[in-house]
Backbone as a printed PyTorch tensor [residue, N CA C, xyz], in Angstrom:
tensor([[[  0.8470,  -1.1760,   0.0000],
         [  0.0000,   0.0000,   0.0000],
         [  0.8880,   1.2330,   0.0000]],

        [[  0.2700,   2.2730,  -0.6440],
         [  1.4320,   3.4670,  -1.1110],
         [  0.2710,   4.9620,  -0.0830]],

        [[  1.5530,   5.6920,   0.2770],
         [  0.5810,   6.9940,   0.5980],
         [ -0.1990,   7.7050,  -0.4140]],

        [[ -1.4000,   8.3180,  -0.4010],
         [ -1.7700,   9.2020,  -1.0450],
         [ -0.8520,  10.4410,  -1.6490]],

        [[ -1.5880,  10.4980,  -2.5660],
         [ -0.6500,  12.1590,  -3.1160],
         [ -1.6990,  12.9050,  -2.8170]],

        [[ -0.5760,  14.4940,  -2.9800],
         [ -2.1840,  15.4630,  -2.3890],
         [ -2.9470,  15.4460,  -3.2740]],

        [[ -3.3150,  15.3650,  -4.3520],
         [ -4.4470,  15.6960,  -5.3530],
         [ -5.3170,  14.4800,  -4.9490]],

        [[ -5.3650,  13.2810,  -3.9130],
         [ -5.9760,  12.1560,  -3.8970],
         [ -6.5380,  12.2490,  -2.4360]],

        [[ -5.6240,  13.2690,  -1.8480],
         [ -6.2300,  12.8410,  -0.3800],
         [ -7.2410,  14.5210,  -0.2420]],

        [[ -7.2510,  15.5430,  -1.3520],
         [ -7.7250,  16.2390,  -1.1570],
         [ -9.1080,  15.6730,  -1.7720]],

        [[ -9.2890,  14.9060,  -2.8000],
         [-10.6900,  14.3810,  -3.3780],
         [-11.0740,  13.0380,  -2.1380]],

        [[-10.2130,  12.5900,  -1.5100],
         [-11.1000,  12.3490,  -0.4830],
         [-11.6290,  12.7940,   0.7120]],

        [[-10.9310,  13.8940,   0.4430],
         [-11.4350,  14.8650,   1.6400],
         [-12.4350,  15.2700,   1.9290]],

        [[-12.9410,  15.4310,  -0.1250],
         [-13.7070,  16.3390,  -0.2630],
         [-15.1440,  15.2830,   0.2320]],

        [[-14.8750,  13.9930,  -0.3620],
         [-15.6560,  13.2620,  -0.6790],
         [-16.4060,  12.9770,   1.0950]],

        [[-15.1610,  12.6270,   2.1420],
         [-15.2000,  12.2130,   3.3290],
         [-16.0520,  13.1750,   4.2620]],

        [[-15.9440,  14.6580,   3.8480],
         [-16.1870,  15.5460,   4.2270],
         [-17.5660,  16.1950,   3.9580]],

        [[-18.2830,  15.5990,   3.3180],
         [-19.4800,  16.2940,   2.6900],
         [-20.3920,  16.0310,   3.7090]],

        [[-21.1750,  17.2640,   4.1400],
         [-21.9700,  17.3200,   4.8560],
         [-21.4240,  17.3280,   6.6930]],

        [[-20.1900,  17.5770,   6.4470],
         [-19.5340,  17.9230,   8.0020],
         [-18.7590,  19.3050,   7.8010]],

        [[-19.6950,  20.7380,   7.5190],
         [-19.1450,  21.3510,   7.6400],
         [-18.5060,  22.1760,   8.9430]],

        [[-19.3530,  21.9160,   9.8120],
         [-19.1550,  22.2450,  11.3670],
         [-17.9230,  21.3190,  11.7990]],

        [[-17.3750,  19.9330,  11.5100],
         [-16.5330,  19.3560,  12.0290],
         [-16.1590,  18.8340,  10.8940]],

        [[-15.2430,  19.5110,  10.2430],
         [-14.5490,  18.4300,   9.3510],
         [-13.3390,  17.9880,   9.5330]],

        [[-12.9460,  16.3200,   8.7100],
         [-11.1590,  15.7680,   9.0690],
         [-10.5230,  16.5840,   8.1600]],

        [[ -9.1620,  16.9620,   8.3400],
         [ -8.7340,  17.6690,   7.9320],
         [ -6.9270,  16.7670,   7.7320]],

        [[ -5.8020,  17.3110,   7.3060],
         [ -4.9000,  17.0140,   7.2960],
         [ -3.9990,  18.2140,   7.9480]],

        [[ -3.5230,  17.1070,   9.4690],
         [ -2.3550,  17.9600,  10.0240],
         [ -1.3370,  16.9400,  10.3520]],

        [[ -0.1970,  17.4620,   9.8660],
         [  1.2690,  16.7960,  10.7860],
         [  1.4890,  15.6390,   9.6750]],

        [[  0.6050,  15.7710,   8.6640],
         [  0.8710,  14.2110,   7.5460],
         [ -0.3070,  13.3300,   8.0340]],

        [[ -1.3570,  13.8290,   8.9490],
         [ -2.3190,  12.4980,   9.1910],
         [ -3.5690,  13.4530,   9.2770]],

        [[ -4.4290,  12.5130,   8.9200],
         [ -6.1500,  12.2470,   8.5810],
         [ -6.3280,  12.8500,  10.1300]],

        [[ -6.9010,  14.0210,  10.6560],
         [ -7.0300,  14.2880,  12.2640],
         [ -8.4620,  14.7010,  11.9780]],

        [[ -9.5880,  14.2620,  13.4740],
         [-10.6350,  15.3630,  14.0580],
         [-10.6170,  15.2290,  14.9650]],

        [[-11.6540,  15.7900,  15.5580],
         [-11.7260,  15.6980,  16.9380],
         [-12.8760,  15.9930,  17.3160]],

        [[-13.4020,  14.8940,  18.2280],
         [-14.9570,  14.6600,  18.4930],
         [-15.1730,  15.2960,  19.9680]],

        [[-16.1520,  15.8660,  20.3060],
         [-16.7840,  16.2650,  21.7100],
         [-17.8800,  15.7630,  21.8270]],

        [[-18.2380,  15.0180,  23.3020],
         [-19.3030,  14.2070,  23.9230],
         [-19.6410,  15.0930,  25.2950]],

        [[-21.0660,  14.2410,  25.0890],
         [-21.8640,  15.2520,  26.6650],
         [-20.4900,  14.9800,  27.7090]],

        [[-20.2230,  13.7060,  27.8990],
         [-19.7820,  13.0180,  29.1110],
         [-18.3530,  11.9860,  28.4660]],

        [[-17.8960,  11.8520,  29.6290],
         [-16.4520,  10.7170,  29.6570],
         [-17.5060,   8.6930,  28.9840]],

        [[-18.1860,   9.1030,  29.4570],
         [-19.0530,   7.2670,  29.0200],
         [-19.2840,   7.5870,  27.9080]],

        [[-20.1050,   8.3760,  27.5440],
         [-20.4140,   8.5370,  25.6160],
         [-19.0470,   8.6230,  24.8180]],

        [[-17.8110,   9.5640,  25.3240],
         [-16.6810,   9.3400,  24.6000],
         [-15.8810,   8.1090,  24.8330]],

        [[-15.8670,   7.1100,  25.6540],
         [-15.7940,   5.9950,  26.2370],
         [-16.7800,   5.0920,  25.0380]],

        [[-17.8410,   5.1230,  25.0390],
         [-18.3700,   3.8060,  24.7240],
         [-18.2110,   4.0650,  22.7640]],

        [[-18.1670,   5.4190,  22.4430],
         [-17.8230,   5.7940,  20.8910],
         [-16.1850,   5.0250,  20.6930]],

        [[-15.1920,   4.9300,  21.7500],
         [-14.0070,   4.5670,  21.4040],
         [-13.9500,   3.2560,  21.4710]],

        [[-14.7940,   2.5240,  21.8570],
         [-15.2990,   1.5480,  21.9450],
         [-15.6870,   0.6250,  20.6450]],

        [[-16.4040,   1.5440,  20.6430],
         [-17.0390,   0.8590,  19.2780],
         [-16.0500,   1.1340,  17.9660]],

        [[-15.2300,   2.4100,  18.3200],
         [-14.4090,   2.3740,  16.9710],
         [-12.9840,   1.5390,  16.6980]],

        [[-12.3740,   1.2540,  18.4130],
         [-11.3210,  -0.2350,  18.4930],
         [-11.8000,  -0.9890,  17.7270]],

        [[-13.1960,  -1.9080,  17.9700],
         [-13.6330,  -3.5010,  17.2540],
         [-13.4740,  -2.8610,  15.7620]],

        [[-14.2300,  -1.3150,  15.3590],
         [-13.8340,  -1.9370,  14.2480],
         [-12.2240,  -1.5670,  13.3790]],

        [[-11.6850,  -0.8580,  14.1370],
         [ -9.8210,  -0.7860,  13.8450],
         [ -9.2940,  -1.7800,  14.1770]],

        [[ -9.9390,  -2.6440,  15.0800],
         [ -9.1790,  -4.0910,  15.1800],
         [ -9.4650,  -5.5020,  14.1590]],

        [[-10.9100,  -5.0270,  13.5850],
         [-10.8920,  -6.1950,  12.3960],
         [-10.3950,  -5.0840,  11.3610]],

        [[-10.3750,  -4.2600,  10.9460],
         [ -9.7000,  -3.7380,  10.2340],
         [ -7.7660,  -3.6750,  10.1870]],

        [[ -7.3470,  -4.3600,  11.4160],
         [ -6.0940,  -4.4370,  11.2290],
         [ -5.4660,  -3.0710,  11.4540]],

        [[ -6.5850,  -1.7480,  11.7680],
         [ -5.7710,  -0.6760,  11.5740],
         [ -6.2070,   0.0680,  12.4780]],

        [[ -5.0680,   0.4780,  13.4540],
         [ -5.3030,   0.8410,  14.7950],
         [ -4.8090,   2.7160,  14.8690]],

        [[ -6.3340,   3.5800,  15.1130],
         [ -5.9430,   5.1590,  15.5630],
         [ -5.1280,   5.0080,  16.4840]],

        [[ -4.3700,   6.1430,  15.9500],
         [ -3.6420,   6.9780,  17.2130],
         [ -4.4900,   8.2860,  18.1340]],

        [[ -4.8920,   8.1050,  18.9610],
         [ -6.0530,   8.7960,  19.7530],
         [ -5.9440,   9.3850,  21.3510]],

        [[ -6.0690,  10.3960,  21.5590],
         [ -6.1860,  10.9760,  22.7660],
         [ -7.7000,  11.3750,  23.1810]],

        [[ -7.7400,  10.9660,  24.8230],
         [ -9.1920,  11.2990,  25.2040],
         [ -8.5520,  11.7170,  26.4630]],

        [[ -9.4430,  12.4540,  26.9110],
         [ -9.5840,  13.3070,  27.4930],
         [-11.1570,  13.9810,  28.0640]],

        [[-11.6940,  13.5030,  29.2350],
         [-13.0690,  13.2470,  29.9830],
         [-14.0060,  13.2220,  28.3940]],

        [[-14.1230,  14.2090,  28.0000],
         [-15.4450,  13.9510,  26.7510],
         [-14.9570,  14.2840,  25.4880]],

        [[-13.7660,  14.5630,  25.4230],
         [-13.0800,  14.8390,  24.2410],
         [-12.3570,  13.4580,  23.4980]],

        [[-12.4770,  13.2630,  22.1320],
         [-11.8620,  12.1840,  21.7710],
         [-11.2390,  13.0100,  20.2700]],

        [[-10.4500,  13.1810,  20.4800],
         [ -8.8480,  13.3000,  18.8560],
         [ -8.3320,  11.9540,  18.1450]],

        [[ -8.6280,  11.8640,  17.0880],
         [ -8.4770,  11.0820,  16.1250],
         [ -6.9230,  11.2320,  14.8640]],

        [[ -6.1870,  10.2640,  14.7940],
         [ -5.5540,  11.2110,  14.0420],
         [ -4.9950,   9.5060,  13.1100]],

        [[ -5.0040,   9.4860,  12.1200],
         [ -5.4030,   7.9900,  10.9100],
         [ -4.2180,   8.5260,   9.9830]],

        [[ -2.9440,   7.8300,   9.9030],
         [ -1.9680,   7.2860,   9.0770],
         [ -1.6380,   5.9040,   9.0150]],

        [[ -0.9610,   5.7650,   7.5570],
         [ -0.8440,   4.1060,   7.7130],
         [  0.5180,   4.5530,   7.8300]],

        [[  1.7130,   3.5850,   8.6950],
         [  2.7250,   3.6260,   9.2580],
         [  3.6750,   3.1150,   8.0400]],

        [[  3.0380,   1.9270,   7.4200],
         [  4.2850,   1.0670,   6.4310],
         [  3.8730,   1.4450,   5.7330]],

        [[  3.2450,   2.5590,   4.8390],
         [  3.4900,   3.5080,   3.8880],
         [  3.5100,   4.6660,   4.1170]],

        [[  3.8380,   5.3870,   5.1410],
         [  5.0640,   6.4590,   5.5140],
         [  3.6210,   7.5180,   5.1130]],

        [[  2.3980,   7.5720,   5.3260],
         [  1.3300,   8.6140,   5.3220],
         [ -0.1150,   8.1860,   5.1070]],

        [[ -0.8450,   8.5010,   4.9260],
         [ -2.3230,   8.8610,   4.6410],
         [ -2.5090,   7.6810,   3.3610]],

        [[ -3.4650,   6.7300,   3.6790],
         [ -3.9510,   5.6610,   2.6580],
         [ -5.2980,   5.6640,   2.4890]],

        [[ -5.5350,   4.6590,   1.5600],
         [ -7.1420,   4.4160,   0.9040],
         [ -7.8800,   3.6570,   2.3820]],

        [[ -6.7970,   3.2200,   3.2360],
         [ -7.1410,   3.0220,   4.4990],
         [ -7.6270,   3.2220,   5.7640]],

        [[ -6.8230,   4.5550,   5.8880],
         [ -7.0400,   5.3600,   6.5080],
         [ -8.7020,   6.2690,   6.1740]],

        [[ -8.5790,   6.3200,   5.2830],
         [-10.2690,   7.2350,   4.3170],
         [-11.4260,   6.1210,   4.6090]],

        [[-10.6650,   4.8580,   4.5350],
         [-11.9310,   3.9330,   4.8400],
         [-12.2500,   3.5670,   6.5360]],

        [[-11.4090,   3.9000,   7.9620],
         [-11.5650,   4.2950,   8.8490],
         [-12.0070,   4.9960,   9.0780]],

        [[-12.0550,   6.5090,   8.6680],
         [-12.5660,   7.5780,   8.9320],
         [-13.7110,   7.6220,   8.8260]],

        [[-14.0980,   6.9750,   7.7030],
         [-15.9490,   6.5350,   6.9870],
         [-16.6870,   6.0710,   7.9870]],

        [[-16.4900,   4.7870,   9.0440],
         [-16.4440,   4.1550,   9.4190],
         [-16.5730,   4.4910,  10.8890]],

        [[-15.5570,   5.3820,  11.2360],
         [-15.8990,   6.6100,  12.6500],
         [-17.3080,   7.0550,  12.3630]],

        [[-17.3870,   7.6830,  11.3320],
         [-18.3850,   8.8250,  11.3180],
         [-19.5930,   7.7820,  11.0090]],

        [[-20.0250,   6.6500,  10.3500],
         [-20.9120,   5.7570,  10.3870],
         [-21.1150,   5.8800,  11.9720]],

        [[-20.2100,   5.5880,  12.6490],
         [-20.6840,   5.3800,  14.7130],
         [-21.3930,   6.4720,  14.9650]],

        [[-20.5550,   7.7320,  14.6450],
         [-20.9390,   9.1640,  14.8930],
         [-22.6550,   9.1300,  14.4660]],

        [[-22.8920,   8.8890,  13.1150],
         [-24.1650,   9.1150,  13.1810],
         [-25.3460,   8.1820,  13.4030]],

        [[-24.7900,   6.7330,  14.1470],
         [-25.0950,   5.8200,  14.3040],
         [-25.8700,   6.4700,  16.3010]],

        [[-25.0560,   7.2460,  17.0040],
         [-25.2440,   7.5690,  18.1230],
         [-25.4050,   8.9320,  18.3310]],

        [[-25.7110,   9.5420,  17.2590],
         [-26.1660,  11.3290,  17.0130],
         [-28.0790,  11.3790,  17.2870]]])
């Protein structure tokens, strides 16, 4: 698997991004980042929850900070040195939960 180029990770941006104009992922530091806010520490708890099982059958594990109701997301693939078709298909996949518990 190869990193994205920018002309690829900006059309999935665009694509990933539609209809999140209030919170959109964005690219910082070389990685796929957002960052989610919950009423409470259990709702950001049980959302990280649900997004491990599926980064763990997916083989592809966020790098993530929480913090009581705050949860930061931030999606690179490591053995191709940036941002993959992988990573875009995680992110999908967050936001499926997101509006799965909205």
């Amino acid at each position: 698997m190869e990193a994205l180029g920018l002309a690829a990770i900006q059309r999935y941006l665009g694509k990933l991004n539609e209809g999140l104009q209030d919170n959109p992922w964005v690219i910082r530091d070389e990685k796929l980042h957002k960052e989610f806010v919950f009423s409470n520490f259990v709702e950001a708890f049980g959302f990280m929850t649900q997004a491990a099982i599926i980064a763990e059958s997916m083989n592809h594990h966020p790098e993530w900070f929480n913090v009581y109701s705050t949860v930061k997301i931030r999606l690179s693939t490591h053995d191709a040195g940036g941002v993959t078709d992988k990573d875009f298909n995680l992110a999908e996949k967050v936001e499926a939960i997101i509006q799965s518990i909205s």
